[in-house]
N, C-alpha and C positions, 0 to 999 in steps of 0.2 A: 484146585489141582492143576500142577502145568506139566509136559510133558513134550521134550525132544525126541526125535525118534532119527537115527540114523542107520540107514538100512540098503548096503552097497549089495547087487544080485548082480546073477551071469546068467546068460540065454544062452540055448545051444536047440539049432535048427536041425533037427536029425532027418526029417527031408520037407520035399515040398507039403507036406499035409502035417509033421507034427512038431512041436515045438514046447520045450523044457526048458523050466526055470529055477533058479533055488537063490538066496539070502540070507543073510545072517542080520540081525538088527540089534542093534546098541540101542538103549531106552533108558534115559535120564528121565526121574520122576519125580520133584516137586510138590509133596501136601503141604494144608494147614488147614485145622480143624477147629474149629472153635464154640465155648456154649456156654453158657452161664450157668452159676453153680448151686443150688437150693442151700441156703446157707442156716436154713431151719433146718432143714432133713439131716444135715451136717452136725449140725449141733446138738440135737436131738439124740445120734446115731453115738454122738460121742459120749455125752452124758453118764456118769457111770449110776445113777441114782435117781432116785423119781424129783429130791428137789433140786438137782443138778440141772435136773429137766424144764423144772419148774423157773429156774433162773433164764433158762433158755426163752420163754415163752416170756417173759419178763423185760427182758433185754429187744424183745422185738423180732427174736429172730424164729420165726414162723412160715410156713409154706406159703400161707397167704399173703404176707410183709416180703413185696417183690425187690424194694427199694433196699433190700438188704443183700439181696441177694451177688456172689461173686463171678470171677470170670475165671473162667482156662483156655488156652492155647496153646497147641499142640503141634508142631511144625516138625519133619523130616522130608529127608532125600534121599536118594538111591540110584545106583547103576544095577542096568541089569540087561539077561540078553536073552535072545529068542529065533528062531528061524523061520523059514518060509519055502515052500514052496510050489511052482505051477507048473501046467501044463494046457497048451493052447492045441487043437487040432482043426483042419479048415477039411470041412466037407469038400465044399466046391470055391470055385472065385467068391462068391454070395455068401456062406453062410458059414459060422465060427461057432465052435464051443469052448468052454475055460472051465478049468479048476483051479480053485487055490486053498490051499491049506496053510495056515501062522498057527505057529503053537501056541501052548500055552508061555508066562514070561512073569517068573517068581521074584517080587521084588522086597528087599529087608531093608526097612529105611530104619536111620538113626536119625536123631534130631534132640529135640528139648519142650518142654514143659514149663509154659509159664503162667504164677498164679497171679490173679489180682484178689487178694481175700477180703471178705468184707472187716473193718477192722476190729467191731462187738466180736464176729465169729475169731478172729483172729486170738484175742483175748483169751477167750473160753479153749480153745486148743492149746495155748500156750501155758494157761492153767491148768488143765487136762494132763501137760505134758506132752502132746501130740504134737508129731514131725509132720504130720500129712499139710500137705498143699502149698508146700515149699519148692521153687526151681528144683528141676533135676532133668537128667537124661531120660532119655525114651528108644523105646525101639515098635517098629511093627509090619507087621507083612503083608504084603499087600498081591493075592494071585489075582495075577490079569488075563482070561480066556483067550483058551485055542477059539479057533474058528475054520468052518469050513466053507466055500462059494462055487455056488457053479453056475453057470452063464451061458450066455447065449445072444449071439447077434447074426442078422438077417438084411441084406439089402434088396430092399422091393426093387429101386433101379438105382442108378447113377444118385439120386439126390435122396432119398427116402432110408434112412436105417433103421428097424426096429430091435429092440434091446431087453433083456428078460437077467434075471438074476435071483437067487435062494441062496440066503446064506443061513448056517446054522452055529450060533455060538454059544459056547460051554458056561454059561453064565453059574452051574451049579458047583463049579471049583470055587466061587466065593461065596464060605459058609461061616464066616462070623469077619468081623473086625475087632480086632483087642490092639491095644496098647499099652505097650508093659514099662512100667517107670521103674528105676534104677533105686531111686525112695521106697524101701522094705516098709516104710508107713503108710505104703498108696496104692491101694490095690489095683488092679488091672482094670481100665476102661474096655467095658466090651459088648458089641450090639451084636445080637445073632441076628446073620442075615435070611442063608438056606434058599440062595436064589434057585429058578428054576434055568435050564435050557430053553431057549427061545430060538427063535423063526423071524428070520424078515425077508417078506416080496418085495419085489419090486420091476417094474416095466418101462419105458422112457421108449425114445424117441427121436432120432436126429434130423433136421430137415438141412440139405447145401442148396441156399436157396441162388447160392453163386460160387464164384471161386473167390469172394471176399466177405458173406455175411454166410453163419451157419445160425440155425434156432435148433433149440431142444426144450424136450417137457417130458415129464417122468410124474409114478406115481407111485408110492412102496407103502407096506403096512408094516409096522415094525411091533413086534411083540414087550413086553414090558418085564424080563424075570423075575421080580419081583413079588412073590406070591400071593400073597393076600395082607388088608387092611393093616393086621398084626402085626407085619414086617416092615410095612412102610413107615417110616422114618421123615421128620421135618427135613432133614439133612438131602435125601433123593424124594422125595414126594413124586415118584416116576409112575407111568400107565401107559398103554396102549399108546400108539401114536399112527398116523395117516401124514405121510408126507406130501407136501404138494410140490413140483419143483418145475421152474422155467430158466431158460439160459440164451447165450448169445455169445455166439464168437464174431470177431471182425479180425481179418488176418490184412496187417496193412504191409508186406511184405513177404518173400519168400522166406525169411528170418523173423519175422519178429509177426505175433499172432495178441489178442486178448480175451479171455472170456470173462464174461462177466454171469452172475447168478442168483437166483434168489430163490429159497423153499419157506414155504409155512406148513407147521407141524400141527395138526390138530390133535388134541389130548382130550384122551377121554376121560370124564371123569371121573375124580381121585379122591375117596376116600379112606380115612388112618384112624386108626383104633391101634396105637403102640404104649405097650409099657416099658419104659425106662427101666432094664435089666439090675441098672446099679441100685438107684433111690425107690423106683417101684410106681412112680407118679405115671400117667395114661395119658394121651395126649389124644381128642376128639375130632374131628369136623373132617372138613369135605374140601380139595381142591378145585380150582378151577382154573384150568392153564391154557396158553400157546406158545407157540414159538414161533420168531421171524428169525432166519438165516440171510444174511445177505454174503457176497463174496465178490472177487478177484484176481484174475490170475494174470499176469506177462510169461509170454511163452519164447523163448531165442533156442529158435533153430541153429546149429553149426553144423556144416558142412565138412 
């Protein structure tokens, strides 16, 4: 999944303590999904007779007989749009609070379908008479969570910031994925997801340890919506996660700044007990992840 976000806001300083913001975002979106296709279960499913079935098992094409097995991929894109907006108030010189609210941002990708069929199973459909798992168009929807943040920053003195942040996102507007093909032969691809709403903390840290080097370090627990084993999916294999985060700015002019960054995500883990809603097969075991984030940013001030 890739994803452009363009998102032009306006501030308005209503006095020395409060300060309002809003945005509208334009959001290009980019999938492609892909999975190989049980070309027994396939064959088996189409069969119209027990020795129909029996040629199936014959020919090799069986759940256990992997090397038979085919491919699909599933690729769309979409425009779509969304708003935002905040609100900053300053207690004193020292200390800030924020809200932000981004809605929700409903996207209808169109794209296409493309089979690689094993060519036994291929055979037996053509025989069959069956259209299924043939190129075609697609379409799917894809809702991407409101969200809400609220914040909080604090200067101990001149060089010391502390930083506090909750955000809460709607993760339970995403309740299935289907994929509907244009091919009346091919029924609907579709995994019920049923995420829940989730919570992520998070705390940080800014040190100026001059007017040319800044450090930072932060630490946030991010919840996982994903509800239990049964939902969890090969495709997000997601859990719990603990962020660790350090940083560095060097500003080598009044124009021109760099930060540089690095987090590691500790995952908890991740076990999956999913049944495949189309074919019925279960998929077992236990994850075991991390994550390393690196980054970079060039900053040009203009005057």
């Amino acid at each position: 999944v890739a994803s452009v976000n363009i998102n032009p806001s306006l501030a308005w300083k209503l006095s020395d303590e409060l300060s309002i913001g809003a945005g509208l975002s334009v959001q290009y979106l980019d999938a492609t999904l892909s999975n190989a296709v049980d070309s027994g279960a396939v064959c088996l499913g189409t069969a119209p007779n027990n020795a129909a079935r029996a040629e199936c098992v014959k020919a090799g094409l069986t759940a256990a007989n992997l090397e038979k097995d085919s491919f699909a991929e599933v690729s769309g894109d979409s425009w779509a749009f969304n708003f935002n907006l905040g609100l900053l108030y300053k207690f004193n010189p020292r200390t800030r609070v924020g809200l932000a609210f981004r809605s929700e941002i409903n996207h209808e990708l169109e794209g296409e379908a493309d089979f690689d069929v094993d060519p036994t199973l291929q055979q037996f459909l053509t025989a069959a008479g069956s259209t299924a798992f043939t190129d075609t168009d697609v379409t799917a929807d894809a809702n991407l969570p409101a969200s809400l943040s609220f914040s909080v920053s604090h200067d101990l003195d001149d060089k010391i910031q502390l930083l506090a942040d909750i955000t809460w996102t709607q993760w339970s507007s995403f309740e299935e994925l289907r994929v509907k093909f244009d091919n009346p032969a091919q029924p609907d691809s579709f995994t019920t997801e049923n995420w829940d709403d989730v919570m992520r903390y998070s705390i940080g840290v800014n040190y100026q340890h001059s007017e040319t080097w800044t450090f930072r370090g932060g630490l946030a627990f991010d919840e996982e919506p994903i509800p239990s084993a049964e939902y969890r999916t090969p495709r997000i294999p997601g859990n719990d996660r603990t962020w660790l985060s350090f940083g560095v700015g060097y500003r080598l002019n009044s124009e021109v700044s760099m930060d540089f960054g690095y987090s590691h995500l500790f995952v908890d883990e991740t076990p999956i007990n999913h049944t495949d809603e189309s074919i019925g097969h279960t998929t077992r075991g236990l994850y075991d992840s991390s994550i390393n984030i690196f980054s970079a940013q060039l900053n040009w001030h203009f005057d």
